[in-house]
C-alpha positions, 0 to 999 in steps of 0.5 A: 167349112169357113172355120177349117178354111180360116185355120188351114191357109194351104187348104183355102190357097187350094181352094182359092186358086182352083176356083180362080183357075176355072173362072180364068180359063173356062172363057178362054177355053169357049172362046177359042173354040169359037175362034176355030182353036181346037186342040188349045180350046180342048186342052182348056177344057180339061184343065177345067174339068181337072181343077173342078175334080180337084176342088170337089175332092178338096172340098169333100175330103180336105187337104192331103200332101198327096192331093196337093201333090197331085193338083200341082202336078196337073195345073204344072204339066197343063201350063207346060203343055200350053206353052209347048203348043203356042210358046210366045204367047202361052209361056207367061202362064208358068208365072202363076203357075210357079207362084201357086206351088209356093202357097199349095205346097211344102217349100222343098216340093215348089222348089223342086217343082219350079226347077222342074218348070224351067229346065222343062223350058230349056227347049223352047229357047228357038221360038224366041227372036233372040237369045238374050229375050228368052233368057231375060224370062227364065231370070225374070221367072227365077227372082218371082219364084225366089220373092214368092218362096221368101215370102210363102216361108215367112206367111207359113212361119207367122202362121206356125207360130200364131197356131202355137200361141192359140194352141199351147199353154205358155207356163207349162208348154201344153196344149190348152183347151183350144189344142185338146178339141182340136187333137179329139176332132183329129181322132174323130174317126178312129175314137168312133169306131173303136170307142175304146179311149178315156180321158182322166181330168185332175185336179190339183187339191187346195191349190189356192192355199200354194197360192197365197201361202207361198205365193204365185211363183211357188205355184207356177213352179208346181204347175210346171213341175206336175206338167214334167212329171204327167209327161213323163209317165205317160205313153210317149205318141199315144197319150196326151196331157193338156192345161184345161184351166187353173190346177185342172189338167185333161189327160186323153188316153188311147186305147185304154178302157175304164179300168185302165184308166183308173189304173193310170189315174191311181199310179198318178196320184200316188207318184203326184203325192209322194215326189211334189208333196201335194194331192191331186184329185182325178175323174175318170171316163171312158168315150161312149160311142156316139156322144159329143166331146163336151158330153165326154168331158161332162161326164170326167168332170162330174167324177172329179166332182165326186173325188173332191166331195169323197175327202180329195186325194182319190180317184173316181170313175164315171160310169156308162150312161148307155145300156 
C-alpha cells in the first residue's frame, strides 16, 4: 500500500484529504448536536459517514476517475448545502472544498467543478451586509482556485515526467524493467484468468564485438534501430517491448500461446538477420497460472540460455512445469 501511495499522488491526496475530512468534521458534528443544532450536526454526520465509505472503497479498491468524480461530487454538494443552511459562517468551507478538486481530479474536471461552486453561490449574495463584501469572496475564492490550478498542473507535470524518466529507457524510447513490472502487475487480473499470454526474451548475439570493433556508437545505433523495427512488427495496443538490460530485450505477447510465440519469435529473428545484419537469440514462455512474474520471466530466460548454448541464432521454447 505505501509503494502504490508513493507512486499514485492523486490516490494518496484521496486518501489524505478523506481522512482530514473525518478527523475535522466529526468534532464538529458532536458538538453541534450537543449545542441543540440538529439538522447541521445531522448533515456533519453524514459527510462522516460519506467520506468513511469513500476511503474504504479508495482503500479496497484504489483509485478510479469515477470514484474521484463521484467523492467530489459528494464533499461538493455537502459544502454547498452547509453554506445554503448558515451562509456567513459556513460559506469559507468551499475554499478547501475548491482546492481539494484540483489535487483529486483531472484539471478540466476541478475547473468545471469550481465554476460550478460559484455560480451555485450566486444566490446567497443577500445574507451579506454588503454587495462589494460578497463580491470580494467570490474573487478572492477565483485567484485560490487559479493558484491551486497552477500549481496542481505544474506538481502533476513534474510527477509525469520523473514517472517517464523511472519507466522509459532513454536510448531507446521503451520501457525499462521498472515499466515492464508495472505494465504485468496492470494485467494481473486479465493474465490469471485467461493464462493465455507469452513473453520472448531476446538477446542480441556477440554484441560486445559491435562494440569494441565499431565502437559504442555503432552499438547504440543498433540498439535504437532493432527498437524500430520490434515495434514495428508487432500487435500495435496488444503487444509491448521493453529494454530488459544490455542487448536483452522482453517482448510481452497478449493473447497468444506458446506456438504462437515461437512463431512470433522466428519471424523476428529471420527479419533482425536479414535487414540489420546481426542475429539475436530468443527464449520463449508462455504464463503458467499461478506463477510469480519473476518465475515467468526465469523460465524465458532459461530458454535463451539454451538458444545460445544451441550455436545462437535460434529460437527456444520453454516448457510447462505444471501437469
Amino acid at each position: 500500500m505505501i509503494k502504490t501511495l508513493r507512486e499514485d499522488f492523486r490516490l494518496a491526496m484521496a486518501i489524505l484529504l478523506s481522512s482530514c475530512a473525518i478527523l475535522a468534521i466529526a468534532p464538529l458534528a458532536i458538538v453541534r448536536a450537543l449545542t441543540g443544532e440538529w439538522l447541521l450536526a445531522a448533515l456533519d454526520t453524514a459527510i462522516v459517514l460519506g467520506m468513511g465509505l469513500i476511503l474504504y472503497t479508495t482503500l479496497r479498491r484504489g483509485r478510479s476517475t469515477a470514484a474521484n468524480l463521484a467523492s467530489a461530487g459528494f464533499y461538493t454538494l455537502a459544502a454547498l448545502g452547509m453554506t445554503y443552511l448558515n451562509p456567513q459562517p459556513m460559506i469559507y468551507w468551499v475554499y478547501p472544498v475548491a482546492v481539494a478538486n484540483f489535487f483529486v481530479l483531472s484539471l478540466r474536471q476541478a475547473i468545471a467543478i469550481n465554476v460550478l461552486i460559484m455560480l451555485a453561490l450566486t444566490p446567497l449574495a443577500g445574507h451579506f451586509a454588503q454587495q462589494l463584501e460578497f463580491v470580494d469572496m467570490l474573487v478572492s475564492l477565483a485567484l485560490v482556485c487559479a493558484f491551486a490550478g497552477v500549481f496542481s498542473w505544474k506538481t502533476e507535470d513534474q510527477r509525469q515526467q520523473l514517472e517517464n524518466l523511472a519507466h522509459i529507457d532513454p536510448l531507446t524510447g521503451i520501457g525499462n524493467r521498472r515499466k515492464l513490472f508495472s505494465s504485468l502487475d496492470s494485467q494481473k487480473g486479465k493474465l490469471q484468468q485467461s493464462s493465455n499470454a507469452a513473453v520472448l526474451l531476446m538477446d542480441i548475439d556477440h554484441f560486445k564485438a559491435i562494440n569494441d570493433q565499431l565502437g559504442h556508437e555503432a552499438g547504440d545505433n543498433t540498439l535504437q534501430t532493432l527498437t524500430v523495427l520490434l515495434q514495428g512488427r508487432l500487435r500495435a495496443g496488444s503487444d509491448e517491448v521493453f529494454r530488459y538490460g544490455g542487448e536483452e530485450f522482453l517482448i510481452l505477447l497478449n493473447n497468444t500461446d506458446l506456438q504462437g510465440a515461437c512463431n512470433v519469435a522466428e519471424h523476428l529473428r529471420l527479419t533482425i538477420e536479414e535487414q540489420l545484419e546481426v542475429t539475436a537469440s530468443f527464449g520463449c514462455a508462455a504464463y503458467q497460472h499461478g506463477e510469480s512474474w519473476d518465475e515467468w520471466i526465469a523460465r524465458a530466460d532459461q530458454a535463451l540460455y539454451e538458444a545460445k548454448r544451441a550455436g545462437r541464432n535460434c529460437v527456444r521454447p520453454a516448457f510447462n512445469t505444471t501437469g
